[in-house]
C-alpha positions, 0 to 999 in steps of 0.5 A: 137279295130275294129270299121267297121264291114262292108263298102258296099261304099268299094268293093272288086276288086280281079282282079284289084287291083288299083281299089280294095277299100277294101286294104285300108278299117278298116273293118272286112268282104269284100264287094263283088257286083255283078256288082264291078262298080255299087254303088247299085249293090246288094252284100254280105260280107265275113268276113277276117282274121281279122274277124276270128281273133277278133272272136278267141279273144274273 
């Protein structure tokens, strides 16, 4: 039962990995900022696999 949808306090960090907070995120889209280190950077989502999976099941 997925229960994030998405987590803005979580970014995506593709090209550093140590600090890419979304491996670890229970949610069903990345967070990606403009600015991956600044907290009100404006950002969109992406959905993940997870997303696509659970609008399959449905």
């Amino acid at each position: 039962m997925p229960y994030t949808f998405v987590s803005p306090d979580a970014p995506h960090r593709p090209h550093d990995r140590p600090h890419d907070e979304d491996i670890a995120a229970f949610r069903l889209c990345e967070v990606i900022r403009k600015d991956s280190d600044g907290p009100a950077s404006p950002y969109h989502w992406q959905p993940k696999e997870s997303f696509r999976a659970v609008s399959r099941s449905t």
